[in-house]
Backbone as a chain_set.jsonl record, in Angstrom:
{"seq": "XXXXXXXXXXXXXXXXXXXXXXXXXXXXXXXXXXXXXXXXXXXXXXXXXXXXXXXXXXXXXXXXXXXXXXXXX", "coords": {"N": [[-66.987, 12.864, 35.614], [-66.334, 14.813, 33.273], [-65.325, 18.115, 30.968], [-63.54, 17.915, 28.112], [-61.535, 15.68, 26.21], [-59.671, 15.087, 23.652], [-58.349, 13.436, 21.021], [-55.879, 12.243, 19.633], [-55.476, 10.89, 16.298], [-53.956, 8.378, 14.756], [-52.619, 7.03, 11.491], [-51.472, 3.161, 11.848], [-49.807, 1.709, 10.861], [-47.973, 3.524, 9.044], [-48.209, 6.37, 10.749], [-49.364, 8.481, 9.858], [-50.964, 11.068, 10.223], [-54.439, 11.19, 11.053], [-56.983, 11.778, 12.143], [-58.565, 14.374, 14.179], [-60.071, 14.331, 17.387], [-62.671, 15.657, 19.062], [-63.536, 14.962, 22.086], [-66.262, 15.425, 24.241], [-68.38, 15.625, 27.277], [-70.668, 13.075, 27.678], [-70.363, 11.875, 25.177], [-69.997, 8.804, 22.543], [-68.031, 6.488, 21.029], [-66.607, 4.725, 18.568], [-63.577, 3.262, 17.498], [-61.717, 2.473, 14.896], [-59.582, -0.464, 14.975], [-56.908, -0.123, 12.883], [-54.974, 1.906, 13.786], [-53.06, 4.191, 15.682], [-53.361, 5.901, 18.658], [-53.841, 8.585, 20.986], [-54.963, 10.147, 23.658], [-55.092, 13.075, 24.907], [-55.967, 16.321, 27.368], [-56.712, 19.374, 28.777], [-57.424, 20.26, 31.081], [-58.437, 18.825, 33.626], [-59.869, 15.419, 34.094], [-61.875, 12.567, 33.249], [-61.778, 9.708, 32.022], [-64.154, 7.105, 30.651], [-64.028, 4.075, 29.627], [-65.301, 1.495, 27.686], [-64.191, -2.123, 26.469], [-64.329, -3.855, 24.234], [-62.76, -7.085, 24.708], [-61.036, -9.664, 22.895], [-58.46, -12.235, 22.938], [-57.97, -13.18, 20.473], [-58.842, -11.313, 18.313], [-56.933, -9.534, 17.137], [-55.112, -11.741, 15.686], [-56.855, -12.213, 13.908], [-57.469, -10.07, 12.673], [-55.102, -9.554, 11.17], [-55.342, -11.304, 9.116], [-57.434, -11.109, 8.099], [-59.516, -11.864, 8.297], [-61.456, -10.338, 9.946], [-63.009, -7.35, 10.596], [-61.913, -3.717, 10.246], [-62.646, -1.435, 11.237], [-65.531, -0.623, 13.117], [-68.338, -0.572, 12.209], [-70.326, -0.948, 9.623], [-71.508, 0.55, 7.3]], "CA": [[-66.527, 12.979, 34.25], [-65.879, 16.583, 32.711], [-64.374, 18.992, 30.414], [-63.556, 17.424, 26.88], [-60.899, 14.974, 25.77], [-58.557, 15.541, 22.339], [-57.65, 12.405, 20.313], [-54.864, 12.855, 18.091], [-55.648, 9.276, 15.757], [-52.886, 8.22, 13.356], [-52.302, 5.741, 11.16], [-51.454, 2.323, 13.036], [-48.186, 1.323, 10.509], [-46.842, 4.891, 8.917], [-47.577, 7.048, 11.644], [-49.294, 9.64, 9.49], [-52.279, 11.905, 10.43], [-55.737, 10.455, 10.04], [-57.641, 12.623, 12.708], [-58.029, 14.722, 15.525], [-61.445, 14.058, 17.695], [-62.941, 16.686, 20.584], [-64.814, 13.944, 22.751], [-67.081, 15.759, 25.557], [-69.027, 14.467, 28.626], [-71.81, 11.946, 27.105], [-69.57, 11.016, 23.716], [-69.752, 8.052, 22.587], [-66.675, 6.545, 19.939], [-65.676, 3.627, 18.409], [-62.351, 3.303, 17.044], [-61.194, 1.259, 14.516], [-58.463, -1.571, 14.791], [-55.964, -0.045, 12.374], [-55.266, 3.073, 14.412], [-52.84, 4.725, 16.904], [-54.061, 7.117, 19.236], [-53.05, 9.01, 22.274], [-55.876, 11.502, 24.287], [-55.222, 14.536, 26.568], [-57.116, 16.733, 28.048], [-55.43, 20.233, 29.28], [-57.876, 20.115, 32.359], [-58.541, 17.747, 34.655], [-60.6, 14.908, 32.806], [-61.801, 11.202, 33.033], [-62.593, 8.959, 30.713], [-64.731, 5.976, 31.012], [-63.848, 3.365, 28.635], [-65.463, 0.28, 27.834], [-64.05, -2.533, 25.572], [-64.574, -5.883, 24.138], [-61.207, -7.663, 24.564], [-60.748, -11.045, 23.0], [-56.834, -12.189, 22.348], [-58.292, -13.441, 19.022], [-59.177, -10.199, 17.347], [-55.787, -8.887, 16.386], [-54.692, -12.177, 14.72], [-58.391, -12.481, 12.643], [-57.471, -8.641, 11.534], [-53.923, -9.734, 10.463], [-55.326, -12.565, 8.124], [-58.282, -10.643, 6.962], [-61.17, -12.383, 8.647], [-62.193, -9.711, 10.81], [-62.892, -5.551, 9.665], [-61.026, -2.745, 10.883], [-63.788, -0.987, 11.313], [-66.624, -1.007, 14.26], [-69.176, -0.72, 12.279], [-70.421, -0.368, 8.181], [-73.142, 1.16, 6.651]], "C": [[-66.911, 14.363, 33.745], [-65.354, 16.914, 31.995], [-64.575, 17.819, 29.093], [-62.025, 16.743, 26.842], [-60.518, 14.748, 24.598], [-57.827, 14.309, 22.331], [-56.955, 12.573, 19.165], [-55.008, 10.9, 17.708], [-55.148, 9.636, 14.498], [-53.099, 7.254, 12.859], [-51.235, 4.514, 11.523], [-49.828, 1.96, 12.322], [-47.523, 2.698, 9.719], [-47.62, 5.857, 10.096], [-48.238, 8.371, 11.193], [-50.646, 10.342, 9.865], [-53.699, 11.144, 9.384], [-56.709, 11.293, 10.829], [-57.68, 13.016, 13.572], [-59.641, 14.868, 16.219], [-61.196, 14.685, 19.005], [-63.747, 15.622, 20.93], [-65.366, 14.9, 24.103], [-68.273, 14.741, 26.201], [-70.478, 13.882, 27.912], [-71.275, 11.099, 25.739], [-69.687, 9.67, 23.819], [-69.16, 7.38, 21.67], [-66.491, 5.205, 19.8], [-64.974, 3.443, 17.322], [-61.817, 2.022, 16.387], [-59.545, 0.483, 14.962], [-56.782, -0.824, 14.343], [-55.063, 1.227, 12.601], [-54.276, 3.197, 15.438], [-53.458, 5.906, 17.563], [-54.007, 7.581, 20.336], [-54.199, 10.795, 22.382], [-55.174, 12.402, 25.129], [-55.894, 15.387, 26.51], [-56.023, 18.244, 28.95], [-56.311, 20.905, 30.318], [-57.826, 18.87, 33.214], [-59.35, 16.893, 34.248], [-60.697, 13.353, 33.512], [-62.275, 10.551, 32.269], [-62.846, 7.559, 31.267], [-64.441, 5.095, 29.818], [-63.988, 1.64, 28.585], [-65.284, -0.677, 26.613], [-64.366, -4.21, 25.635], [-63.033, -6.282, 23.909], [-61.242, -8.909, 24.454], [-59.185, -10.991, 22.116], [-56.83, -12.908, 21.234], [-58.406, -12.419, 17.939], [-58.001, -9.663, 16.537], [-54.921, -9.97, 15.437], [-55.809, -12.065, 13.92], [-58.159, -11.035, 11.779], [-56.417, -8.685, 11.137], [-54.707, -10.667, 9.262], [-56.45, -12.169, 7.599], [-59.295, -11.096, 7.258], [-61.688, -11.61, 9.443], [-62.273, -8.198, 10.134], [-62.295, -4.704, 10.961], [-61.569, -1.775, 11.195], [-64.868, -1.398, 12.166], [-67.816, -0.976, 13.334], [-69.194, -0.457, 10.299], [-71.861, -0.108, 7.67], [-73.802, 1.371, 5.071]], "O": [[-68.024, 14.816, 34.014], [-64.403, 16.148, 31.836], [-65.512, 17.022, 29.051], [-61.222, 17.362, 27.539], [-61.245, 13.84, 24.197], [-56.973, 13.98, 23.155], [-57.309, 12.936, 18.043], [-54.766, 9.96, 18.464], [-55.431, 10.459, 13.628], [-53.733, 6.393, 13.469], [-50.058, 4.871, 11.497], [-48.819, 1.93, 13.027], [-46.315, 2.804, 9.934], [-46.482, 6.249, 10.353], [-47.94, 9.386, 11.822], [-51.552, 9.581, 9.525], [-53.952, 10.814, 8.225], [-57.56, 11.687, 10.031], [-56.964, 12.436, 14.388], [-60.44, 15.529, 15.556], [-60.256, 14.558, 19.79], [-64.654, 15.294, 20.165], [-64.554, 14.949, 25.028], [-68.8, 13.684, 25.854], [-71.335, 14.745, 27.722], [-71.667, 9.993, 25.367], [-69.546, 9.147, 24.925], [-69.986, 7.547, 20.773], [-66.233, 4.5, 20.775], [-65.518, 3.432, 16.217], [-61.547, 0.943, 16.914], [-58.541, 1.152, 15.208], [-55.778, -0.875, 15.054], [-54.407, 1.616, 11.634], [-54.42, 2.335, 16.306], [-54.02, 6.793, 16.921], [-54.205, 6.629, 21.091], [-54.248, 11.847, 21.745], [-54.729, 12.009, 26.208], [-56.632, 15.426, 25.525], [-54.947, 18.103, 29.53], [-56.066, 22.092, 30.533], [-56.895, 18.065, 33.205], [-60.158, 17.612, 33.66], [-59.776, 12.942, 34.218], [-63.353, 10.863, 31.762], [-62.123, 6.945, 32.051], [-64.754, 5.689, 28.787], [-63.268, 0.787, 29.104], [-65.982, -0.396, 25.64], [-64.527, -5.146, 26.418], [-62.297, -5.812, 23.042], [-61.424, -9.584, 25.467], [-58.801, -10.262, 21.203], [-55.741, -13.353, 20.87], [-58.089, -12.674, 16.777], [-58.138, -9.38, 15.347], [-54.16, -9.526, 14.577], [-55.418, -11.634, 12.835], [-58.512, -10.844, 10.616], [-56.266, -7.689, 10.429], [-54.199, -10.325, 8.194], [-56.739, -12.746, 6.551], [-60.239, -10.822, 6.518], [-62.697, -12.134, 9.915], [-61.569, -7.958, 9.153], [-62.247, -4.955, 12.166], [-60.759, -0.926, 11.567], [-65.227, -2.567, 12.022], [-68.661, -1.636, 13.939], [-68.258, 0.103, 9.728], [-72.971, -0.63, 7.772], [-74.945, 1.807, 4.932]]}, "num_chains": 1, "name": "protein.A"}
């Protein structure tokens, strides 16, 4: 794992600019729910990526019982 990784992160229903994130080798990111987002890398690059996947989460954040958001402070 090497070099740095460029997240262009939009908004998930218009589409419009919400941010653009340099991730380098030790980063560590978590990305809310409500979010598109598409990385490259204009070297050679890997990314390690580890998620929690339950096929519950995306209805509980339609109906409002879950946050869109990893974390609050």
């Amino acid at each position: 794992m090497s070099d740095e990784i460029t997240w262009v992160v939009k908004d998930k229903i218009t589409g419009a600019p919400r941010a653009t994130v340099v991730m380098k080798a030790g980063d560590i990111a978590a990305m809310p729910a409500d979010i598109r987002h598409t990385g490259y890398s204009a070297k050679r690059s890997m990314l390690l990526v580890w998620e929690n996947n339950s096929s519950t989460i995306p209805d509980l954040i339609r109906l409002g019982k879950a946050p869109v958001t990893p974390v609050e402070f």
